[in-house]
Biopython code that builds the backbone (N, CA, C, O; Angstrom):
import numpy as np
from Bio.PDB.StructureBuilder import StructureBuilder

atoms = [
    (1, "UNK", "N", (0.830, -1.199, 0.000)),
    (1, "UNK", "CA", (0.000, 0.000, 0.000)),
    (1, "UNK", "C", (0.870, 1.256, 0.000)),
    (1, "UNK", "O", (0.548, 2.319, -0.532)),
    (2, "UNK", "N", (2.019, 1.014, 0.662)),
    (2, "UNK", "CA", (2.500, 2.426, 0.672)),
    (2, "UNK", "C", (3.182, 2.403, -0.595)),
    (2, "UNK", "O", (3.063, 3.513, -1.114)),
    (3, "UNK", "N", (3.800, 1.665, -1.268)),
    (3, "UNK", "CA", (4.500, 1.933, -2.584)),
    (3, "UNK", "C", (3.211, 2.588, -3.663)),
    (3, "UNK", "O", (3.593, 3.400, -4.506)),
    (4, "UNK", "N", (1.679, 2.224, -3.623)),
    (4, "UNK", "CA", (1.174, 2.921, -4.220)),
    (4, "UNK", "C", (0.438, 3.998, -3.889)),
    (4, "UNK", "O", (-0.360, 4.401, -4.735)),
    (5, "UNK", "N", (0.525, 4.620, -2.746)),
    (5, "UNK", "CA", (0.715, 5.739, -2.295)),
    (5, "UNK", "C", (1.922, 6.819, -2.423)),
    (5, "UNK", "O", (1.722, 7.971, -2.038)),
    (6, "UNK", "N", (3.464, 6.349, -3.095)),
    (6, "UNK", "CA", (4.431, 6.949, -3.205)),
    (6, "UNK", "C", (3.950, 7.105, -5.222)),
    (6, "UNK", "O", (4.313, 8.129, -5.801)),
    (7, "UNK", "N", (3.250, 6.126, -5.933)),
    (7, "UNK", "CA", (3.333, 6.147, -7.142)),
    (7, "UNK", "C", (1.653, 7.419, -7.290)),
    (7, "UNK", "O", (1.481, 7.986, -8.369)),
    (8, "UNK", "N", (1.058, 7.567, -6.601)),
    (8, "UNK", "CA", (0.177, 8.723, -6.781)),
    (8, "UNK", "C", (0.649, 9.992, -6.571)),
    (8, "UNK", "O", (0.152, 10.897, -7.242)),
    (9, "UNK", "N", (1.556, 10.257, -5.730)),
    (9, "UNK", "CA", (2.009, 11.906, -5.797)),
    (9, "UNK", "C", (2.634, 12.027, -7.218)),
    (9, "UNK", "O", (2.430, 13.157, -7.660)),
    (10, "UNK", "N", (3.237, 11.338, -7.965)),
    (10, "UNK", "CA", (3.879, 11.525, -8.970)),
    (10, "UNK", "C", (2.575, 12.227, -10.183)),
    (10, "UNK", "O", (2.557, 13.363, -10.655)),
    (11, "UNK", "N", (2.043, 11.613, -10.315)),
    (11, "UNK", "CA", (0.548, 11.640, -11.105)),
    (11, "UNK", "C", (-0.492, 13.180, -10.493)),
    (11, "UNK", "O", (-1.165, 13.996, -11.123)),
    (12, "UNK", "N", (-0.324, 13.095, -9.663)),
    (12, "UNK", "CA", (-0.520, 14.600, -8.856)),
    (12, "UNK", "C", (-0.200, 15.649, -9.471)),
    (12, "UNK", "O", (-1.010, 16.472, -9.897)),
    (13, "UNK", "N", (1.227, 15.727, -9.592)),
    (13, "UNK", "CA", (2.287, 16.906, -9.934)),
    (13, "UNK", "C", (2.150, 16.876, -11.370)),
    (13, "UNK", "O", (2.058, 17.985, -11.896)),
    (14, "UNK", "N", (2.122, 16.039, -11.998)),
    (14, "UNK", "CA", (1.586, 16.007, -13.769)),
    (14, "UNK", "C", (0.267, 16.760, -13.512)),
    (14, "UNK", "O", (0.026, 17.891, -13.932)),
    (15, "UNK", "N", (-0.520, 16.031, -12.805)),
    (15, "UNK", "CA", (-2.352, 17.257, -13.417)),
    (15, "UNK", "C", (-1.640, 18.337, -13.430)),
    (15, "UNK", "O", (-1.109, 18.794, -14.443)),
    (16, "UNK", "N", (-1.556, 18.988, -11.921)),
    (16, "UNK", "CA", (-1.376, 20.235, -11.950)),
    (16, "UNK", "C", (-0.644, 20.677, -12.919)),
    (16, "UNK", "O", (-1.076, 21.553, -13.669)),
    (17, "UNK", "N", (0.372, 20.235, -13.038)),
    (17, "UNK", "CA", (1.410, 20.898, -14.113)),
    (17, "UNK", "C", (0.392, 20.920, -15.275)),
    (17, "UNK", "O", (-0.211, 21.943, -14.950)),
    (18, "UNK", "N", (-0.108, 20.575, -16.202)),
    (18, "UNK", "CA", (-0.938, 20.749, -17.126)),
    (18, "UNK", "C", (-1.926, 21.515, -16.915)),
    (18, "UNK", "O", (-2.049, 22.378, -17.785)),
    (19, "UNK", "N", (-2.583, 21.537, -16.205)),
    (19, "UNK", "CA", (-3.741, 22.186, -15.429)),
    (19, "UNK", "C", (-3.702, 23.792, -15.276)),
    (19, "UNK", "O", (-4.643, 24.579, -15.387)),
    (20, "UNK", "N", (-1.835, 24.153, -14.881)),
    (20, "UNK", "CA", (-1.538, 25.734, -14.970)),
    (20, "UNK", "C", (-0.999, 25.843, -16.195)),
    (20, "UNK", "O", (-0.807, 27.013, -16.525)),
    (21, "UNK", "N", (-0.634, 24.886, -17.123)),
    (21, "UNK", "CA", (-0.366, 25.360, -18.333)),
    (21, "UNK", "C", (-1.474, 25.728, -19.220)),
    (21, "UNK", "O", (-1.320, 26.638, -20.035)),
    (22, "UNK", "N", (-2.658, 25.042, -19.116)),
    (22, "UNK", "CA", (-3.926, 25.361, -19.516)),
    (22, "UNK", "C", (-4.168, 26.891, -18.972)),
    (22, "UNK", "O", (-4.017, 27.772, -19.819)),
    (23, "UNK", "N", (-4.545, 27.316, -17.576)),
    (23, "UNK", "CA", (-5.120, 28.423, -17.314)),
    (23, "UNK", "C", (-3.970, 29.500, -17.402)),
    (23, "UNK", "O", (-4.431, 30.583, -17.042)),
    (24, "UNK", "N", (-2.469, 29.605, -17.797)),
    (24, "UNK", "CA", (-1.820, 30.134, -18.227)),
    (24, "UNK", "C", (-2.439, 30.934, -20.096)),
    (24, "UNK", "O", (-2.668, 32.076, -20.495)),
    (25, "UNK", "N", (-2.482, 29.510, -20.737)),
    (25, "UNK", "CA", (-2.767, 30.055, -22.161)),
    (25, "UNK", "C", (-4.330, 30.748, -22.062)),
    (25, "UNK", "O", (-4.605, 31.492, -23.003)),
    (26, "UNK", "N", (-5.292, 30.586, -21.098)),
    (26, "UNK", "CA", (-6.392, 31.399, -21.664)),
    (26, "UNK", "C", (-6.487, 32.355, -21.445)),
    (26, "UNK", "O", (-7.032, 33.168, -22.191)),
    (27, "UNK", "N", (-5.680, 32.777, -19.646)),
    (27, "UNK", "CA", (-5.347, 34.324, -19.583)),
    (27, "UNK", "C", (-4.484, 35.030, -20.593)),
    (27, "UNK", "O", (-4.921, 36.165, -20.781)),
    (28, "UNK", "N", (-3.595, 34.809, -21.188)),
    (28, "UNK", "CA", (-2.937, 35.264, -22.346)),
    (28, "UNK", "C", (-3.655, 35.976, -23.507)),
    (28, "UNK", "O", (-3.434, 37.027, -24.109)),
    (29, "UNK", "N", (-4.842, 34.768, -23.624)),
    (29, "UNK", "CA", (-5.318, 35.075, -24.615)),
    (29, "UNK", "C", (-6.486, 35.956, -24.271)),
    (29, "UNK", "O", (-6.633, 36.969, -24.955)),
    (30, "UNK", "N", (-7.364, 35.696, -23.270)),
    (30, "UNK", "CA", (-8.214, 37.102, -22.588)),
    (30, "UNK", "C", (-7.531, 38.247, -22.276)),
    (30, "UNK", "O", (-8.229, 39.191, -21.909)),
    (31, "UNK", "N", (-6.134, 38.437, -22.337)),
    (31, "UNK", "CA", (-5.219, 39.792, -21.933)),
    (31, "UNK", "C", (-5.336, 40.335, -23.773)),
    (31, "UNK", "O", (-5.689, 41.514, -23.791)),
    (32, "UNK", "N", (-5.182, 39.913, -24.857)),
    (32, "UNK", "CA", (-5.090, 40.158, -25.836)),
    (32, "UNK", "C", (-5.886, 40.530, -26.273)),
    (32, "UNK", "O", (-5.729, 41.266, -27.247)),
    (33, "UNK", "N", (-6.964, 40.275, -25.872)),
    (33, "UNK", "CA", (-8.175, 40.656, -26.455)),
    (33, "UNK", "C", (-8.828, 41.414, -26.182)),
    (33, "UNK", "O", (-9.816, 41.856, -26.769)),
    (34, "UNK", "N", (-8.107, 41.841, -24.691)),
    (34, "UNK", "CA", (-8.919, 43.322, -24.285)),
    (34, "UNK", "C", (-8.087, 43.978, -24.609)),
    (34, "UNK", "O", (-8.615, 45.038, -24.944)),
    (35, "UNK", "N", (-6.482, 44.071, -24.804)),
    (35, "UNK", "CA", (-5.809, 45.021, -25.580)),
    (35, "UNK", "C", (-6.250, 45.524, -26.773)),
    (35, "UNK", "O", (-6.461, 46.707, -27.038)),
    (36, "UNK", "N", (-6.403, 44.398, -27.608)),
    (36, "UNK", "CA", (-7.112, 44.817, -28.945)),
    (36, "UNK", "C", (-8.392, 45.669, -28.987)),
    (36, "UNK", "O", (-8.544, 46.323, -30.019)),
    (37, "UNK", "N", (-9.342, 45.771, -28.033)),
    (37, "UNK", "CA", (-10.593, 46.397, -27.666)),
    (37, "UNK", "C", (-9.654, 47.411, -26.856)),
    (37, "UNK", "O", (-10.153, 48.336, -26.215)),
]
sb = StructureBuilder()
sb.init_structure("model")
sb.init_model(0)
sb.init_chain("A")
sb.init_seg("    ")
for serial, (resi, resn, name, xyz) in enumerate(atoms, 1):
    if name == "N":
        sb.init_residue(resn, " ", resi, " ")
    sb.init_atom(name, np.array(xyz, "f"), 0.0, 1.0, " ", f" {name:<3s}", serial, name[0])
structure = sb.get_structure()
């Protein structure tokens, strides 16, 4: 049990990491678009 408790934090740190790369690109792109306006 604990070895697959050490193999879930790994899988953790991937969502997130994707997760702020996602809400990274849409603020970008909502910053652009009110520039343009």
């Amino acid at each position: 049990m604990l070895v697959e408790s050490n193999n879930a934090k790994p899988y953790s740190i991937t969502t997130t990491t994707t997760t702020t790369t996602t809400t990274t690109t849409t603020t970008t792109t909502t910053t652009t678009t009110t520039t343009t306006t």
